[in-house]
C-alpha positions in Angstrom: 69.9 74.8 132.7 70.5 75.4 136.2 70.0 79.2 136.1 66.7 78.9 134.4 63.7 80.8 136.0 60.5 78.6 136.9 57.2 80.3 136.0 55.0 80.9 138.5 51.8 78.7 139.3 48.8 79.3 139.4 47.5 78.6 143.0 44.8 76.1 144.2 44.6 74.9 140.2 42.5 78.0 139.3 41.2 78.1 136.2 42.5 80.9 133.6 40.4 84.3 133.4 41.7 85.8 130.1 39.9 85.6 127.1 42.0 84.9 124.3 39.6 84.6 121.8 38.6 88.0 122.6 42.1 89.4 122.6 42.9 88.1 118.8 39.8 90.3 117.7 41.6 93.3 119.7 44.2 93.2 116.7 44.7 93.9 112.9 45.6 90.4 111.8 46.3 90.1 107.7 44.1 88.0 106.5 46.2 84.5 106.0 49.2 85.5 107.8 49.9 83.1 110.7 52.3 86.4 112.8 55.0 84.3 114.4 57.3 87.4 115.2 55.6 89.3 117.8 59.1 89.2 119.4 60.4 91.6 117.1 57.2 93.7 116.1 54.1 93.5 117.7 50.5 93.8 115.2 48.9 96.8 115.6 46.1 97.1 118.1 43.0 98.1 116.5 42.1 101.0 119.2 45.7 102.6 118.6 44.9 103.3 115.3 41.6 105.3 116.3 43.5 106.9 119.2 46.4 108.4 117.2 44.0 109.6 114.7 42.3 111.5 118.0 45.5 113.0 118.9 46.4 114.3 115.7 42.8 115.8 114.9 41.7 116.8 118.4 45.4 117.5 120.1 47.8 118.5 117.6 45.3 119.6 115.2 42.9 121.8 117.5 44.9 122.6 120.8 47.9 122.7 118.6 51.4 123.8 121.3 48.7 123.9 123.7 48.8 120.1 123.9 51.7 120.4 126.2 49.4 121.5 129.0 45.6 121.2 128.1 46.0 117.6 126.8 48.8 116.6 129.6 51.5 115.6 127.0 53.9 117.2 129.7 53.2 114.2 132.4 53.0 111.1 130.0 56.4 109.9 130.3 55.2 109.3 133.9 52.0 108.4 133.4 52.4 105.8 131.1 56.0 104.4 133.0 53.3 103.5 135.8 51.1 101.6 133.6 54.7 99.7 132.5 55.7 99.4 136.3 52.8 97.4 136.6 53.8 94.9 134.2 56.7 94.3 135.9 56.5 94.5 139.4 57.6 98.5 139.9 56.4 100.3 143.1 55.0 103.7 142.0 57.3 106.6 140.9 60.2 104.1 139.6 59.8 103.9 135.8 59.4 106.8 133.6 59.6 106.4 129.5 60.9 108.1 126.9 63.6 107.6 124.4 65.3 104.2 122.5 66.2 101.3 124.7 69.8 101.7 123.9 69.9 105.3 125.4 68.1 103.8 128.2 70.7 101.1 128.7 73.3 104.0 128.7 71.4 105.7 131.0 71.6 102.7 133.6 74.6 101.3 133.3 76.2 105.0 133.5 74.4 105.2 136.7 75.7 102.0 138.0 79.4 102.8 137.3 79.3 105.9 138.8 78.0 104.3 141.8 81.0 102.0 142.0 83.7 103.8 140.9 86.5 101.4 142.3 84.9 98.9 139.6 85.9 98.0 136.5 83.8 95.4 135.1 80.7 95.4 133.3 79.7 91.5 133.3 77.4 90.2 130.5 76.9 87.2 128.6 77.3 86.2 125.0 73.0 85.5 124.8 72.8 89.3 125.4 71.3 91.4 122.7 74.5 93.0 120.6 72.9 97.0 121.0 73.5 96.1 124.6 77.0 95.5 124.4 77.5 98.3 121.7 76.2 101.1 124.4 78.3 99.8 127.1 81.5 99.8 125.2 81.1 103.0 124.0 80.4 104.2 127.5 83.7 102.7 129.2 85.5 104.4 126.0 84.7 107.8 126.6 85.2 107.2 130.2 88.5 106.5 129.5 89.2 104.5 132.7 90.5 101.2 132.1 86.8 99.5 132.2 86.3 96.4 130.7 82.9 94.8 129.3 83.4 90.9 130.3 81.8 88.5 128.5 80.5 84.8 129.1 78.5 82.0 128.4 74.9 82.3 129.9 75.4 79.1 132.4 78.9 80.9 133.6 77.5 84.0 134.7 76.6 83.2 138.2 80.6 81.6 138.8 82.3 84.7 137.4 80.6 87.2 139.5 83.4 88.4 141.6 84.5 91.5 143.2 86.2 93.0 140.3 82.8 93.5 138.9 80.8 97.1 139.2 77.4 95.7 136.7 76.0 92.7 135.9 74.1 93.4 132.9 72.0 90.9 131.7 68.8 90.5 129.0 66.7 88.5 131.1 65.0 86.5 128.1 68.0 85.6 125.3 67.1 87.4 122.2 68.8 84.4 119.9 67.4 81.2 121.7 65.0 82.1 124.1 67.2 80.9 127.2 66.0 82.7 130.4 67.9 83.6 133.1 66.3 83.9 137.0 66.6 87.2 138.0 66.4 87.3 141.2 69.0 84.5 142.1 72.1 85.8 139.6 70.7 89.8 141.1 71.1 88.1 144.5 74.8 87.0 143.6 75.9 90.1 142.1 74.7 91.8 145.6 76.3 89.7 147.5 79.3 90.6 145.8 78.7 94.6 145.9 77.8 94.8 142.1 74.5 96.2 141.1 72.0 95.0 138.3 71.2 96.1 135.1 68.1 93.8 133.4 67.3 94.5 129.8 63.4 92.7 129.9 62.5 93.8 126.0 62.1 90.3 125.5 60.2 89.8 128.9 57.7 92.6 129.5 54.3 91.6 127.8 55.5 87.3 127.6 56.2 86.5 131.5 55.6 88.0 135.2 58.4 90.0 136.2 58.3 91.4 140.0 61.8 93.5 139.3 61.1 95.0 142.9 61.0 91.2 144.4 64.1 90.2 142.4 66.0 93.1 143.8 66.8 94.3 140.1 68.6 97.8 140.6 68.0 99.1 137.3 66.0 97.7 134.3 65.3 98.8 130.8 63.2 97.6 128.2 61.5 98.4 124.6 57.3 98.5 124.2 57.6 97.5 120.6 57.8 93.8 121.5 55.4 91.5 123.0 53.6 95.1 124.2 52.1 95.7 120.8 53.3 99.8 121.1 54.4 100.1 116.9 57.6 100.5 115.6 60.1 102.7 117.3 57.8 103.0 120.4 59.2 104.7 123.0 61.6 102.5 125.9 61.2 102.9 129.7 63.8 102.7 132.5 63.2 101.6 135.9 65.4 102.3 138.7 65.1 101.3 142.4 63.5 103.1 145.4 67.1 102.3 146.9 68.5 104.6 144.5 66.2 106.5 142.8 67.1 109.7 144.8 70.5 109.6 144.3 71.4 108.2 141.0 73.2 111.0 139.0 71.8 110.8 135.1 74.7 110.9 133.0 72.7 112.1 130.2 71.5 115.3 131.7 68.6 116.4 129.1 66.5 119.5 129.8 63.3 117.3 130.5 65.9 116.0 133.2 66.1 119.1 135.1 64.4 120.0 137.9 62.6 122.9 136.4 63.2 122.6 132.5 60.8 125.8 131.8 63.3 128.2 134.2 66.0 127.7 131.1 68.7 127.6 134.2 72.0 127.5 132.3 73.6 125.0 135.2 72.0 121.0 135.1 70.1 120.2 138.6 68.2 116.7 138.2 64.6 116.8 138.4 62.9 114.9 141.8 63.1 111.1 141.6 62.7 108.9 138.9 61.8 112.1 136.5 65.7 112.7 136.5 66.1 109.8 133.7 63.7 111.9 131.1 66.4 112.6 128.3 64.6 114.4 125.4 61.0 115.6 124.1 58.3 112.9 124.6 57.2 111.6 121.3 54.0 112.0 121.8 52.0 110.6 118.7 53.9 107.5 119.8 52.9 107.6 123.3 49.0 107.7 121.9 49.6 104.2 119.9 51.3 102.9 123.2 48.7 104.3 125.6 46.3 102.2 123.8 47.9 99.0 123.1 48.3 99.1 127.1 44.7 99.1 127.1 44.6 95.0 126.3 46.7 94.5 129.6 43.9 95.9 131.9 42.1 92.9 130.8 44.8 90.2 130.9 46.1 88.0 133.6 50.2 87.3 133.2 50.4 84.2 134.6 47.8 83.0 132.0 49.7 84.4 129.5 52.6 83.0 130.2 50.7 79.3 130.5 49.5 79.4 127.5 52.9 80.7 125.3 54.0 77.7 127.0 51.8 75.1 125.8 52.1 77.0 122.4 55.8 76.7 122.1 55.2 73.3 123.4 53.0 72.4 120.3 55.0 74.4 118.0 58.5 71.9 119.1 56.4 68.5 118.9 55.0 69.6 115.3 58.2 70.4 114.1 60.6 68.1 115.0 58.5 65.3 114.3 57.8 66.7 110.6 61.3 68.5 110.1 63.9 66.2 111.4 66.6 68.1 109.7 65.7 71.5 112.2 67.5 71.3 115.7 65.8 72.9 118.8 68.1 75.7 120.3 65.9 77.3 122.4 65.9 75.2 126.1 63.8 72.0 125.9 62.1 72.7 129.4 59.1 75.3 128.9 60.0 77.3 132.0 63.5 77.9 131.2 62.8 79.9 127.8 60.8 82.8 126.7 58.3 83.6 124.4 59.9 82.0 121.2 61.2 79.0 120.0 63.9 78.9 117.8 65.4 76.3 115.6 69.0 75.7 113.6 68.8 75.0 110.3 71.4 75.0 107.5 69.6 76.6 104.9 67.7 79.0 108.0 67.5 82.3 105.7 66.0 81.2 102.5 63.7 79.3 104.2 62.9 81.7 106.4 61.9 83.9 103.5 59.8 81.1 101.9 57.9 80.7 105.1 57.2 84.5 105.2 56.3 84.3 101.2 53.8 81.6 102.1 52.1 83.7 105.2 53.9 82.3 108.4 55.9 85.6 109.1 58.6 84.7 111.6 62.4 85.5 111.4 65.7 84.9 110.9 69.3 85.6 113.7 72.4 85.3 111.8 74.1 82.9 111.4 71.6 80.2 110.9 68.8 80.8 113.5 64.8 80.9 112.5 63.2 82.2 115.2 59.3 82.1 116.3 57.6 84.5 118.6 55.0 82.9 120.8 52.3 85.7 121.5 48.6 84.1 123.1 46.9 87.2 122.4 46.5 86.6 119.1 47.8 83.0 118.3 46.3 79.6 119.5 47.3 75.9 118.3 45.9 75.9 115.2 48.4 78.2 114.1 51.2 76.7 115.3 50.1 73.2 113.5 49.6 75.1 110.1 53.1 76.9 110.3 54.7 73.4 111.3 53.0 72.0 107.9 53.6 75.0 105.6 57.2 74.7 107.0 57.4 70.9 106.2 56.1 71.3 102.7 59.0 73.9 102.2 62.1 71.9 103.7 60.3 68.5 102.1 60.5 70.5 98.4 63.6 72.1 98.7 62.1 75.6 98.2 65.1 77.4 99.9 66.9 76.8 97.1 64.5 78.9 94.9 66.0 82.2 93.5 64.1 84.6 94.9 64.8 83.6 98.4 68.2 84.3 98.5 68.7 87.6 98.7 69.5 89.0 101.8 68.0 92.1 102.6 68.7 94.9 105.4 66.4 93.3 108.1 66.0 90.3 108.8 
């Protein structure tokens, strides 16, 4: 795994500062379940629920449209993309939120194109995450300009980076297996060939130190639903360089886009900086439940994060593959090549998937035969990942996947 990213160290051996006992009381955990699938949908952060029920009784309820200006709704978006730029290495002013992540991958990769428009290639990987791909075929379609979306294994990206290509769009962390690619080395390749970056870090921000301004990332997009604990259908942030920030054209030019949305100007002029990627309305009851599971990450040191999934993932391989034989690691075997997760290949992957969850251990299952487990230290520690690895052996040792009521596939999975 060549292209694999090494996690920083810790210098002089100092000793970690965060607290994770404290975090796991900082969440609604059910009682019994063992949440291996923070790397779908985070738990909810106990002061998110208290803070939504604020904005809807003492916001929407009292101040009611006056919200837009008396409780600075207007300026989230911008507020709360610095608290993400943070997270991820951002200099001020280059990440705004707003929107889904796929409209945010539309966003940058539009961007990109336009800003090489002898280009014709988008280059990607099969490891990235499907939505990706979706959004950036469409794109080239109603271009209507002979673009191409190039796919290729993971370990051939950094060989088939040529001069044909305009984008190198990658998800840094590989949604399936966990495989991570180093920025900073495949962005430095794609520059030295005149193509720009887009990085899709959904399953980065919250589970590793990013510095996208160190890498040299141009653009990069990501969802808060993850690892960042936000709720379902949080809102997605985009973060575009200070090398192009002022000049990037937004392909989708939305009326919170515009330089002065509230002079109803009938022709498009983008807004200053990185406020020209705001699409739509802010959803602001979402923003609430995000502005507070941020909260947890003024109290958290990455890098000790990010030691700790990887002695949990660590555990969680050792206690399964000595108890489950039959289950094949797919996720990388070094820690510091892989993500947040760990997955395994099993032949019977979805019903016993479902047994797992039916028993409490709630992680998930990627087509065609993946189970896959979130590694999230803010709520998790090694005794978890010992009980999931014997719940899970009692289930393959009995056979329980073939039990009828795990077999029916339902819409997600």
């Amino acid at each position: 795994m060549g292209d694999a990213c090494s996690s920083p160290q810790r210098s002089g051996g100092a000793r970690p500062t965060t607290d994770f006992t404290r975090t796991r009381a900082l969440f609604h955990l059910p009682e019994g379940v063992i949440y291996l699938d923070g790397n779908s949908l985070g738990p909810l952060p106990l002061a998110a629920r208290e803070r939504v029920a604020r904005l809807l009784r003492d916001e929407w309820g009292e101040m009611l449209i006056r919200g837009w200006n008396d409780a600075g709704w207007m300026d989230q978006p911008g507020r709360i993309g610095e608290r993400i730029g943070r997270l991820i290495g951002a200099p001020a002013g280059t990440v705004v939120m707003g929107d889904t992540l796929s409209i945010k991958v539309y966003q940058a990769v539009a961007a990109a194109l336009e800003m090489r428009p002898e280009r014709r290639v988008i280059l990607s990987d099969h490891g990235n995450f499907p939505s990706d791909l979706y959004m950036a075929d469409g794109l080239i379609r109603s271009l209507g300009r002979s673009h191409e979306v190039r796919l290729v294994a993971p370990e051939e990206v950094a060989d088939a980076i040529d001069r044909n290509v305009a984008v190198l769009m990658l998800t840094e962390v590989d949604y399936r297996t966990g495989r991570l690619h180093d920025m900073a080395r495949l962005t430095e390749a794609a520059h030295a060939a005149g193509a720009l970056t887009v990085w899709d870090l959904a399953h980065s921000v919250g589970a590793l130190p990013i510095d996208v301004r160190a890498a040299g990332a141009d653009f990069a997009v990501g969802c808060t639903y993850k690892f960042l604990n936000a709720g379902p259908g949080a809102p997605a942030f985009i973060y575009v360089s200070p090398d192009h920030i002022d000049h990037v054209r937004p392909a989708l030019s939305g009326w919170l886009g515009h330089d002065a949305p509230f002079a109803f100007d009938l022709d498009y002029r983008s807004g200053p900086g990185i406020e020209r990627m705001r699409v739509g309305t802010p959803p602001i009851i979402a923003f609430a439940a995000l502005d507070a599971a941020l909260d947890i990450w003024d109290e958290v040191e990455i890098d000790d994060v990010r030691a700790r999934s990887m002695e949990l993932g660590e555990r969680l391989i050792a206690e399964v593959e000595t108890r489950c034989p039959d289950l094949v690691l797919v996720s990388p075997r070094q820690a510091e090549e892989r993500g947040s997760q760990v997955s395994f290949r099993f032949e019977h992957a979805w019903p016993t998937m479902q047994a797992l969850i039916d028993r409490g251990v709630i992680g998930d299952f990627r087509a065609p035969d993946v189970m896959r487990f979130g590694i999230a230290p803010l709520y998790l520690d090694a005794a978890d990942m010992v009980r999931a690895a014997e719940i899970l052996t009692e289930i393959v040792a009995e056979r329980q996947w073939e039990l009828p009521q795990y077999q029916e596939r339902r819409a997600v999975t």
